[in-house]
C-alpha positions in Angstrom: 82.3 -13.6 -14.7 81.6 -13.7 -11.1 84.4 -12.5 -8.7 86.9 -14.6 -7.4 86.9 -13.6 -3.4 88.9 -16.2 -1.5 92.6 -15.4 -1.9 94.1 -19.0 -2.0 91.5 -20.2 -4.9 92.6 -16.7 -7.2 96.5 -17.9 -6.4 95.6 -21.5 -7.5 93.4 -20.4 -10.7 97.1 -17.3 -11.4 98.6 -20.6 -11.3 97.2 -22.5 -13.8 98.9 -22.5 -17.2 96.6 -20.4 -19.9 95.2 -23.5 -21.4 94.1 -24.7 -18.1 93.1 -22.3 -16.8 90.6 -20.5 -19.0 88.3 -24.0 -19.3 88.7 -24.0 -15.6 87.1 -20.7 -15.3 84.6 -21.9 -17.7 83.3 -24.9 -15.6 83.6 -22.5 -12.3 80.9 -19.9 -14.0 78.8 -22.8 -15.3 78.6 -24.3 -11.8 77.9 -20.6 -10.6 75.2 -19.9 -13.5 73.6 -23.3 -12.5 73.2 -23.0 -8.7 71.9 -19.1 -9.0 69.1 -20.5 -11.7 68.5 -23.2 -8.3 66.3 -21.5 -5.8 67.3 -24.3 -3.5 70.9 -24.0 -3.6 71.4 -20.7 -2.2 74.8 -18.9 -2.2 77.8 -21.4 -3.3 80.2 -21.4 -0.8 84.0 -21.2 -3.0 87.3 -22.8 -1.1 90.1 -25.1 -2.1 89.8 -28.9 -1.1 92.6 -30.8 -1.8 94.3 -27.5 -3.1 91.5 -27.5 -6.1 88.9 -25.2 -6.2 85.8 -27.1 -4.5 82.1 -25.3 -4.8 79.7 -26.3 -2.2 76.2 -25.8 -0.6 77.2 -25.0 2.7 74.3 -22.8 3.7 71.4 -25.2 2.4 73.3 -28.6 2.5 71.1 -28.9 -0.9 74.1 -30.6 -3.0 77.1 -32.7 -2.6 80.5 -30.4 -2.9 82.0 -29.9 -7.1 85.6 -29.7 -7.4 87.5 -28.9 -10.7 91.3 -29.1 -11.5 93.3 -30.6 -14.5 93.5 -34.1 -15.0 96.7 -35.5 -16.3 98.5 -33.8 -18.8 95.9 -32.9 -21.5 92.3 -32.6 -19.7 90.4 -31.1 -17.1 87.4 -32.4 -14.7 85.1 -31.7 -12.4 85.2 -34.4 -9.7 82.3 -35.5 -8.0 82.0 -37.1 -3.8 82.9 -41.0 -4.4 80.8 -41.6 -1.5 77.5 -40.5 -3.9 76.4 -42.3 -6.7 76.7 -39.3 -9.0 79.1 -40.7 -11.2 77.2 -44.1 -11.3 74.3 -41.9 -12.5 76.3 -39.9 -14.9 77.6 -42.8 -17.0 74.2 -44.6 -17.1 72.8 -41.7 -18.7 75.7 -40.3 -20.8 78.5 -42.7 -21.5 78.3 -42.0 -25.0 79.0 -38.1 -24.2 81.7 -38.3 -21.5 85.0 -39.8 -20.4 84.7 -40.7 -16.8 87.2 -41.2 -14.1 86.4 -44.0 -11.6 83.4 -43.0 -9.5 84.8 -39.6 -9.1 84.8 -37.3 -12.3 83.7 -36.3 -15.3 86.9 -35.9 -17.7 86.9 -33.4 -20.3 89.3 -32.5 -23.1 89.6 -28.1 -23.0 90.5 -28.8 -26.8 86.9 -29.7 -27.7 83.5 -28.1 -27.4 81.8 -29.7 -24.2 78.2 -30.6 -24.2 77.1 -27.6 -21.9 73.4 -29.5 -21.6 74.6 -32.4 -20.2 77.4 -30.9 -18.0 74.6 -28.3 -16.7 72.3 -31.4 -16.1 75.1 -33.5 -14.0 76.2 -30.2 -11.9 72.2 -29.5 -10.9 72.2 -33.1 -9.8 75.2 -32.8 -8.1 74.1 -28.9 -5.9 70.5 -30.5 -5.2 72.0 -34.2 -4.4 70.3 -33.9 -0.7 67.1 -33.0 -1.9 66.0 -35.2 -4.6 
């Protein structure tokens, strides 16, 4: 699992109840496995946004910026810009596989077994959303 550097995101993910936070993790290493495997992405810049951990392309502006965090009291997401039309895309293509929220996120229950195709599909849209 790649190392957690910035300070403030380690505190939020200490912070996390176990349940949350091991999914959280989860999604954070799939969007890291998915933009090394993009040669366009570059290095992911990790922060917090909105006191959630937030993954972005800052040094090849590639992508649109990922977020995760829980989502009410049972689920977890990774939240998308609502100015893009990721989420648009998402549902046309998988409404059958995931629970959306709005045009923000993609809701997932940390209960279930998540379809790791799909989810890897949206975040590579997502990290290369300037360049397509």
């Amino acid at each position: 699992m790649k190392e957690i550097i910035d300070e403030s995101v380690e505190t939020v993910f200490e912070q996390y109840p176990e349940d949350y936070r091991k999914p959280l993790l989860v999604l954070r290493e799939l969007i890291f496995e998915t933009a090394a495997r993009l040669t366009i992405v570059g290095e992911l810049e990790e922060s917090l946004k909105w006191n959630q951990p937030s993954y972005a392309t800052k040094i090849s502006k590639s992508g649109s910026p990922v977020r995760i965090d829980r989502f009410g009291a049972e689920k977890v997401a990774i939240f998308f810009h609502c100015q893009t039309t990721l989420v648009e895309e998402f549902r046309a293509l998988f409404s059958n596989v995931f629970e959306f929220s709005k045009n923000r996120a993609i809701v997932l229950d940390p209960e279930k077994e998540w379809p790791i195709n799909e989810l890897t599909f949206c975040i590579e849209q997502a990290l290369t959303y300037h360049k397509r």
